[in-house]
C-alpha positions in Angstrom: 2.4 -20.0 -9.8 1.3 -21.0 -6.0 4.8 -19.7 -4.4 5.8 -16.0 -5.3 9.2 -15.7 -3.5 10.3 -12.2 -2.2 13.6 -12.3 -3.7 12.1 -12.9 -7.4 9.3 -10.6 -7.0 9.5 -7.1 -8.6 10.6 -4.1 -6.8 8.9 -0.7 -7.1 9.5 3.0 -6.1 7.2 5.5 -6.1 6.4 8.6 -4.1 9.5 7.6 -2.4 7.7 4.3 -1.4 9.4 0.9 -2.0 6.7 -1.6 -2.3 7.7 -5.6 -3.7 5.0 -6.6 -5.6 3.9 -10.1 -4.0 0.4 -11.7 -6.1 -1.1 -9.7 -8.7 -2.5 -11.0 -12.0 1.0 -11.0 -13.5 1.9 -13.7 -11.1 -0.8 -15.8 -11.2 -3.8 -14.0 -8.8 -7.3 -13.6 -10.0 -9.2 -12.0 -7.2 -6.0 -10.4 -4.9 -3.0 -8.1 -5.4 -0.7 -8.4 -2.5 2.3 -6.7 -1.8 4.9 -5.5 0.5 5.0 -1.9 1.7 8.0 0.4 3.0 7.8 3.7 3.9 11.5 5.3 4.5 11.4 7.6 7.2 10.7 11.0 6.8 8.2 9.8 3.8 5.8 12.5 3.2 2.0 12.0 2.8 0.5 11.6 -0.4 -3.1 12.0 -0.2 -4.9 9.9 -2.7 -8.3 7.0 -2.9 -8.8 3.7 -4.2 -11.7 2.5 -6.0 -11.7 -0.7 -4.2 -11.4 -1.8 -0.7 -7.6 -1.9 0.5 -6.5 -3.1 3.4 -3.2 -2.8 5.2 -1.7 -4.7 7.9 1.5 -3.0 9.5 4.5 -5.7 10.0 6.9 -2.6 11.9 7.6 0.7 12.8 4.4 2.8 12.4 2.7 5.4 10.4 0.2 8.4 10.8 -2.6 7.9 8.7 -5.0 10.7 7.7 -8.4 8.8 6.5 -11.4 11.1 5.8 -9.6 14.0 7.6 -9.3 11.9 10.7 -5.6 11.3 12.4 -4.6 7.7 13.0 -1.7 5.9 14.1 -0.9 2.3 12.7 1.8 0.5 14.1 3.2 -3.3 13.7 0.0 -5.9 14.0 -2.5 -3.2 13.3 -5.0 -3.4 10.5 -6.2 -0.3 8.1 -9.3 -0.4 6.4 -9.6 1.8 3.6 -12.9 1.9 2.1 -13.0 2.7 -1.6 -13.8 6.3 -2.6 -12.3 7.7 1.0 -9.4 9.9 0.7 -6.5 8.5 2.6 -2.5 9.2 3.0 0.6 7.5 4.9 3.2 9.7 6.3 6.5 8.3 8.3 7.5 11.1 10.0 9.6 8.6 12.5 13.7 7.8 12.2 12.7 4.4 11.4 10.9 2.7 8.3 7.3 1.8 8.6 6.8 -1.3 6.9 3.1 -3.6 6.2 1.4 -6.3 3.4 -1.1 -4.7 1.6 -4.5 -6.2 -0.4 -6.5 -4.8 -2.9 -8.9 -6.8 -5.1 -7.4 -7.2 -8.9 -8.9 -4.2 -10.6 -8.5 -1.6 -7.9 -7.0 1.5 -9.3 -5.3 4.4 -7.2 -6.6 8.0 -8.0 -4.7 10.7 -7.2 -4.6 14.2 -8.4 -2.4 13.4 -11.7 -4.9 10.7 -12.4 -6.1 7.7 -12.0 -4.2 4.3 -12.4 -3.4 0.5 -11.9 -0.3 0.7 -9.6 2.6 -1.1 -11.5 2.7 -3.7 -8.1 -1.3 -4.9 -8.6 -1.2 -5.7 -12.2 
C-alpha cells in the first residue's frame, strides 16, 4: 500500500501521547515505521531508550528534551537524533501542543522501566 492516508491510519494514546501511526509493517513498510507525534501540553517526561536509531523531526510548538542527562529544546523544523541505547524523554511543559513525524527502523522496540516493547504504532 504506497499511500497511507492520515485519516485511515490508526490512532494511539499512550503516556498521554497521541501518536497516528503512518508506515509500519502492518501497512505495508519493510525497513521504516513512521508516525505522527503529539504531545498535549503539560505532557510530562517519560524517560525511556530505543534499541534502534529514532529520529524526530518537530512540525510545531516545541519540546524540552532530556538525552543522556543533557537539556535540549526542539522546536518546529528541528531534527532529534536518538541513538539506540541512550536514555531519552519528551516533556511539553508549554500551553500549546508540540507536534513532529517520527522514524524508527522496523524492529526497534521501546524500553522503559515496565519493559520492553514494540510500540502498537511501529508494528
Amino acid at each position: 500500500m504506497p499511500v497511507i492516508r492520515k485519516a485511515e491510519a490508526p490512532v494511539f494514546e499512550l503516556f498521554g501521547v497521541k501518536v497516528v501511526g503512518l508506515a509500519s509493517p502492518q501497512r505495508g513498510a519493510q525497513e521504516t515505521s513512521v508516525w505522527q507525534l503529539e504531545l498535549p501540553p503539560g505532557a510530562p517526561a517519560v524517560p525511556h531508550r530505543v534499541t534502534r536509531e529514532e529520529i524526530f523531526v518537530g512540525l510545531s510548538g516545541s519540546a524540552d528534551v532530556l538525552l543522556s542527562g543533557v537539556a535540549h529544546e526542539l522546536g518546529a523544523g528541528d531534527a532529534l537524533l536518538v541513538p539506540a541505547g541512550v536514555e531519552f524523554s519528551l516533556a511539553n511543559p508549554r500551553a500549546e501542543p508540540f507536534r513532529a513525524v517520527v522514524a524508527l527502523p522496523v524492529g526497534g522496540q521501546a524500553v522503559t522501566r515496565e519493559g520492553t516493547f514494540t510500540p502498537p504504532w511501529a508494528e
